[in-house]
C-alpha positions, 0 to 999 in steps of 0.5 A: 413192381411199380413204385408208389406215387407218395411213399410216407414211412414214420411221419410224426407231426408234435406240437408244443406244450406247457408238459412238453411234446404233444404228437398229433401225427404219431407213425403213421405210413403208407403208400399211396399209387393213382388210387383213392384212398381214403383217410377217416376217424373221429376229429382230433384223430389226425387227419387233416394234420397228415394231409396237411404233412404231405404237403409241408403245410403245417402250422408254423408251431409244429414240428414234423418228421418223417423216416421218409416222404418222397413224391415221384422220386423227390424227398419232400422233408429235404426239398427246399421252399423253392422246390416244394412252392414248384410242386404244390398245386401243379403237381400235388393240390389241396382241396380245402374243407368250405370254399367260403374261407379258401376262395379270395372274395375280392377276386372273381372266381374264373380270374383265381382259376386261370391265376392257378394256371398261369403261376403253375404252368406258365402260359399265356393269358388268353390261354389261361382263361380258356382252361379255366373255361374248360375247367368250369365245363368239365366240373359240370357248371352250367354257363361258365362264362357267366360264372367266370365273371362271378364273385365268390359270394354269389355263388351257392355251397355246391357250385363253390366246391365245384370251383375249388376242384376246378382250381385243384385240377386246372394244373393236372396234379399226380396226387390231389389231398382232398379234405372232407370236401363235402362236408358242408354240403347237402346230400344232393349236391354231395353226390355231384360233387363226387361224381365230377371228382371222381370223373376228374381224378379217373380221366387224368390218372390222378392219385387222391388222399380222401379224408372224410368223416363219412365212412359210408360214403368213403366205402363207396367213394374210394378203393382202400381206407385208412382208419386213424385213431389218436395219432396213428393208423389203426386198420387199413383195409380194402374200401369194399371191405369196410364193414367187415373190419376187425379192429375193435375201433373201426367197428365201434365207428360202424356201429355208430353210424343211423341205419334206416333199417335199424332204426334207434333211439340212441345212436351207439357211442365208441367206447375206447380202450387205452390199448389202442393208442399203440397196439398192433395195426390191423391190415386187409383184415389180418393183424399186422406185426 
């Protein structure tokens, strides 16, 4: 049997309060191997908190623990800063919601992916500007080198994001976290987007944690889904399974989703039940002990 990528058991994130601990991550495990895999649920849900854990990059305020969390062999809850600053970005890599906040405007953008490269791999200069190059070529920008000299700001929405995954994968990571991507791009420059990740992760054997709102494009995009409500995964299922999913939760989400074909006036509104806060997973379509 092949041993996972990732391998995440009981992780739960805490937050303190005026009422005690508040957990924003409750539970949550799974498995992750070089596959897409995508993570959805309504915002609050807990998400971003847990690609955020995988990464020990949560707020400072938080609390986390896990039964286990162990990357290609290596227990990430006991690595050392040291160690874990050695792993991310040149073994696991984020990328971030709005480039607008994540890339450094006062730094030319090919100068941010060749600094990625040279602090993760360590090589020459010259040497770092050609895989930048590369990079740009590879996420489909048309005349890199001019780009390279450009600031962030004056670049548009899609061609940032396609920076950001150029620096994300410039290292060659084993395992990407990509947080709702793109989200703040249009419908066009979304699908390039995804074309050219998933190009990317297919061509290097890369593992990819997808958290989207979206579950449209999660069912097309990825190869298994995540459904997360309050904490804590609810229903995990085959991406191609989707819309044949059984938790109550994850079919309130469906049926809340426009149709083109069933067009309506008012667009369904989930209404949840207080039992699914810790009731029973459902998995693959059958109800989980």
């Amino acid at each position: 049997m092949v041993e996972p990528l990732l391998r995440l058991r009981d992780l739960r994130v805490s937050f303190p309060s005026s009422s005690g601990p508040v957990e924003a991550v409750r539970g949550v495990s799974f498995d992750i191997g070089r596959e897409k895999v995508g993570i959805v649920g309504e915002s609050g849900s807990g998400k971003s908190m847990t690609g955020r854990a995988l990464l020990r990059l949560s707020p400072r305020a938080a609390t986390v623990r896990a039964a286990e969390m162990r990357f290609d062999g290596i227990d990430l809850m006991a690595a050392s800063e040291r160690k874990l600053r050695a792993i991310r970005g040149a073994r696991i890599s984020m990328i971030l919601q709005d480039p607008k906040y994540s890339l450094n405007p006062l730094i030319r953008v090919g100068a941010q992916i060749a600094e990625s490269c040279r602090l993760h791999q360590n090589v020459s200069r010259r040497a770092a500007r050609d895989k930048a190059m590369a990079m740009l070529e590879a996420v489909h920008i048309r005349e890199p080198a001019r780009v390279y000299d450009l600031f962030p700001h004056e670049v548009s929405g899609g061609m940032g994001q396609r920076i950001m995954i150029a620096m994300m994968l410039v290292t060659e990571p084993d395992l990407i976290v990509a947080d709702e991507p793109t989200s703040a791009l249009d419908v066009t420059v979304r699908r390039q987007v995804l074309s050219v990740l998933d190009e990317l992760v297919t061509r290097r054997g890369a593992g990819l944690v997808f958290i989207s709102h979206d579950l449209n494009l999660v069912a097309e995009f990825c190869d298994r889904v995540l459904v997360m409500y309050a904490g804590r995964v609810v229903e995990e299922l085959h991406a191609s399974s989707l819309h044949e999913a059984r938790h109550p939760y994850t079919q309130a989400l469906l049926r809340s989703l426009p149709r083109l074909e069933e067009p309506a006036e008012v667009l369904a509104v989930p209404t949840r039940d207080p039992s699914w806060r810790d009731g029973p997973t459902y998995r693959f379509g059958e109800l989980a002990a």
